[in-house]
N, C-alpha and C positions, 0 to 999 in steps of 0.2 A: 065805732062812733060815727054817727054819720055825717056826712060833708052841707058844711052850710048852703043854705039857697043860694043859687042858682040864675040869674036869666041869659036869657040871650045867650044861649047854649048850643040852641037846639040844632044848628050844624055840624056839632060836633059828637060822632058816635057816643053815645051814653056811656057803654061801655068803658071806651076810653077814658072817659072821664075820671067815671069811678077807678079805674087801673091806676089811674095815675095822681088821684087825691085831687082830683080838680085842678092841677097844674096843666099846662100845655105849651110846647114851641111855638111860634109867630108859624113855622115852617109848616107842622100840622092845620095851625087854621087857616092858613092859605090855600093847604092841599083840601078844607074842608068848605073852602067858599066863601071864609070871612075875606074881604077885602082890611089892606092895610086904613084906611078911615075908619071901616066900620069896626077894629079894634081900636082905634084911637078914643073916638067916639065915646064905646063902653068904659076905657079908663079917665076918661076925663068925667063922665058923667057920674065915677064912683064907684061903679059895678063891677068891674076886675081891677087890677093892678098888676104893676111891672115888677117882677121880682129881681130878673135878673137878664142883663141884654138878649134878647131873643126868649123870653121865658115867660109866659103871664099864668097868673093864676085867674082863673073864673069866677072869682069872690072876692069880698072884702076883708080884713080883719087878720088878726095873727093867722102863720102856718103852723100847722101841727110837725113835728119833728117827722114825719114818713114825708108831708108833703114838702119840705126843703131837702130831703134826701131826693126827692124825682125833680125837684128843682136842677138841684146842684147838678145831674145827669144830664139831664135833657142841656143846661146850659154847657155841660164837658162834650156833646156829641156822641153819638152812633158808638162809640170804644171807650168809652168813659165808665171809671167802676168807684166804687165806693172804699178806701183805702185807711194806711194809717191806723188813727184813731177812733174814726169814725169805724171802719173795717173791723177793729178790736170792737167796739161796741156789738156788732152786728155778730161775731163770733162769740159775742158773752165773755169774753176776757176781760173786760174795763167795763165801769159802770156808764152809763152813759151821762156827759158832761155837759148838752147843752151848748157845744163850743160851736164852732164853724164846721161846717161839711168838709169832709177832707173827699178828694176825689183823684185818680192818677188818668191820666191822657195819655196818647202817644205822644211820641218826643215833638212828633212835628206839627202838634194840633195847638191853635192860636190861642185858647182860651186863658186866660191869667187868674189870679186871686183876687176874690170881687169880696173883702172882708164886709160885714162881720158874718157873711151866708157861706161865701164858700172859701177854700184854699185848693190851689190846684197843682200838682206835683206832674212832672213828665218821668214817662219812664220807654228805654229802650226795648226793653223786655215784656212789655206789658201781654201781646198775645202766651205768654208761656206764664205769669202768676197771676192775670183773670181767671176767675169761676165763675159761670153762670147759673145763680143762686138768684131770686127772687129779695130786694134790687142784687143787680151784680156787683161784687168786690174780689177785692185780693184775694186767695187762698189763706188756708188759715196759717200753713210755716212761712210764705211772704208776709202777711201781716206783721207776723214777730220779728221778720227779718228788720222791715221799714221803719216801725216803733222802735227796735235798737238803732239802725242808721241813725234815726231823726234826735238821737239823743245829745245833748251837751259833752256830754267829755266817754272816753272809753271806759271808766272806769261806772257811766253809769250804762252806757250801753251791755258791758258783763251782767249788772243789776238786771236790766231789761230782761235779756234770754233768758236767767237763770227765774225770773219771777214767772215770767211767760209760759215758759215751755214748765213749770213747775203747777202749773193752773190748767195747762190744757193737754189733749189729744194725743198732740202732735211727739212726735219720738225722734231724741237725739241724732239718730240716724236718718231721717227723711230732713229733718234742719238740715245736714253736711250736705244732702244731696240737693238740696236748691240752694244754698249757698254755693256749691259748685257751678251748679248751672247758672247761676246768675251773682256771682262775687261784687260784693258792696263797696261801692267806692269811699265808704267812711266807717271807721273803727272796726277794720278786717276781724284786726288782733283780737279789739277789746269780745267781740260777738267770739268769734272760737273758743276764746278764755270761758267764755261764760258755756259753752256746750261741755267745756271738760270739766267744770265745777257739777254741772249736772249729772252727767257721767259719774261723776265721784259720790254722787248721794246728797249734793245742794240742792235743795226746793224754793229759797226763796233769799232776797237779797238780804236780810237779815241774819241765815244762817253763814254767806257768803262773810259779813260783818264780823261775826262771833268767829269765826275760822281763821281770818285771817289776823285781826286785831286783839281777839280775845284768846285765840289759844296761839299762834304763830308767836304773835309779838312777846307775848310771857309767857313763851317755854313751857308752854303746858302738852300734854301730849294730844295728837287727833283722836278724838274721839270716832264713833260709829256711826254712823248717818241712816235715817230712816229704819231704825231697827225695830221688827215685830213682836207684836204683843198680842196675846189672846186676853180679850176683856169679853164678859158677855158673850162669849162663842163667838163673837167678832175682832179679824185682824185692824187692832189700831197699830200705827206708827209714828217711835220715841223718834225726837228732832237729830240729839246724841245720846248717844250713851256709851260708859266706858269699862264696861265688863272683860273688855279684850286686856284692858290696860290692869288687871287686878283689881277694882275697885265698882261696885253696884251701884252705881251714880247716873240720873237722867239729868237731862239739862232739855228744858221744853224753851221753844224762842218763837214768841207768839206777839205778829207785827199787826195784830189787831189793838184797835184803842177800845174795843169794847167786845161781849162774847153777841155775836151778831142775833144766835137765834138761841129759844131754850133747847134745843137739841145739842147745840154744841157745848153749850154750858154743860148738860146733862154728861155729855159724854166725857167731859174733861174732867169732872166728879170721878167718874166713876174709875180712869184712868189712874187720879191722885189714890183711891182706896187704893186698887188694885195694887199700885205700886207699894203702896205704907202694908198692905197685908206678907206683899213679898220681901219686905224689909230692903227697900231700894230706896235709898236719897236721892231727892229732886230740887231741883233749883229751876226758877220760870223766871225767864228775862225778856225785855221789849224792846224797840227801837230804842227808847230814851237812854234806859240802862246803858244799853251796849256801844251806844253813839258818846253819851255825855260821861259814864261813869263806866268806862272800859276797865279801867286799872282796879276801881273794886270789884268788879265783877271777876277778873281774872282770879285777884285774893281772895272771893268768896269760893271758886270754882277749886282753888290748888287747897284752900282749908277741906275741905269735904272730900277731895282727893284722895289726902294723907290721912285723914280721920278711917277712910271705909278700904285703906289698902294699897295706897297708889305708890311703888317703890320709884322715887326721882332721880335713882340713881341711872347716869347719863342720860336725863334729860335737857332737853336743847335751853340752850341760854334767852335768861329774857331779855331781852332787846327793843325794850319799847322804851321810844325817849320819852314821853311821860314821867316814866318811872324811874328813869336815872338822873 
């Protein structure tokens, strides 16, 4: 898309310009011969504006989401990356929110959180989870590291790693190894937990839900996690399944409110045949289910159980206060 008109530019490399979405430091147009009036001038007169202390833009009118990202840079300084949430977006993890630029500094650089454009994080470490990517941000397993730190309580930072690292690249074992290198001074624990729930065949905080509340709490037995399937000459993979435990039983746990695109619809068709032709019971539950209506879901999962085979003999007690 191209960038709005323009004047009173012309000292400043073209190039530049466009690299940087029409943004600019005061420090550049000083190195380019704008005197401090003659930027004044231009903002008072209308034709640029002040985005952010030391930061103008060379136009009027809203920023396009790239040009608040070289905003938010340029006003972090020379070492300045693009982090967080912001950082997750930029990795395609998170959709993009629209919210405040998140940005990390070094520890000892002055910049603070100038809301609603930017947020500004310090870190000690920051030369060792910089990447210089085109703008620069976090790495992608600091990313998920800082999105769990940044979390409310431990139990959702576990949530965090297990959806993250269940969405991306990044492999349980290079997590450990920048967590080494650089150990989070908030929810150690709750972030490890969530590496060994992954480890274990967790993809997403909902199965994490059904595990712990749904089969832990009523005695039901663990299921199999991520188990293959030949559909269509193509490996899909069941969420649980309980074939080990004597009984043909899937249980799909799909934390979508809706089937996003026709291809996954299509594909989740074709999983349901698949399954009904090899004479396997299924049961499909969602956030709501498993959060609001744990105790029937348990009873629906121990009915189907018993019905396709499941012998309870010394199975673990149910112990969910709900139920008692």
């Amino acid at each position: 898309m191209p960038l709005p008109e323009r004047r009173g530019t012309s000292l400043l490399p073209p190039s530049l310009i466009k690299k940087q979405q029409g943004i600019v430091s005061k420090a550049q147009l000083r190195s380019s011969g704008h005197t401090r009036s003659d930027v004044r001038a231009k903002v008072d007169g209308g034709r640029w504006q002040i985005v952010l202390p030391g930061v103008v833009a060379t136009f009027t009118g809203a920023l396009s989401r790239q040009a608040k990202l070289c905003a938010a840079l340029l006003y972090g300084g020379k070492d300045a990356v693009l982090s967080h949430h912001t950082a997750a977006e930029e990795w395609h993890l998170v959709p993009i929110a629209g919210g405040p630029v998140e940005i990390t500094v070094p520890y000892t650089n002055s910049a603070i959180s100038r809301p609603p454009l930017v947020v500004v994080h310090r870190s000690r470490t920051l030369a060792r989870t910089a990447i210089k990517t085109n703008p620069p941000r976090t790495r992608l397993a600091d990313t998920i590291i800082d999105l769990a730190t940044s979390r409310a309580t431990p139990q959702e930072a576990t949530n965090a790693i297990v959806d993250l690292v269940g969405r991306s690249r990044v492999t349980t074992s290079e997590l450990e190894a920048r967590l080494d290198l650089r150990p989070p001074f908030r929810h150690r624990a709750g972030i490890r937990r969530g590496l060994e729930l992954v480890r274990g065949g967790l993809m997403s905080a909902l199965e994490v839900a059904y595990q712990e509340d749904v089969e832990d709490l009523h005695g039901l037995p663990r299921g199999s996690r991520q188990t293959p399937f030949e559909v269509d000459e193509k490996t899909l993979w069941e969420d649980v399944t309980y074939d080990a435990q004597g009984a043909a039983v899937t249980v799909r746990l799909d934390g979508r409110s809706t089937h996003s695109t026709p291809g996954v619809a299509f594909r989740d068709r074709r999983r349901d045949n698949a399954a009904e032709l090899a004479g396997r019971a299924r049961l499909v539950y969602g956030w709501r289910d498993v959060r609001d209506t744990l105790c029937a879901v348990a009873a629906e999962v121990r009915a189907i159980l018993l019905r396709e085979g499941w012998n309870p003999r010394g199975a673990r007690k149910n112990v969910c206060p709900r139920c008692r």
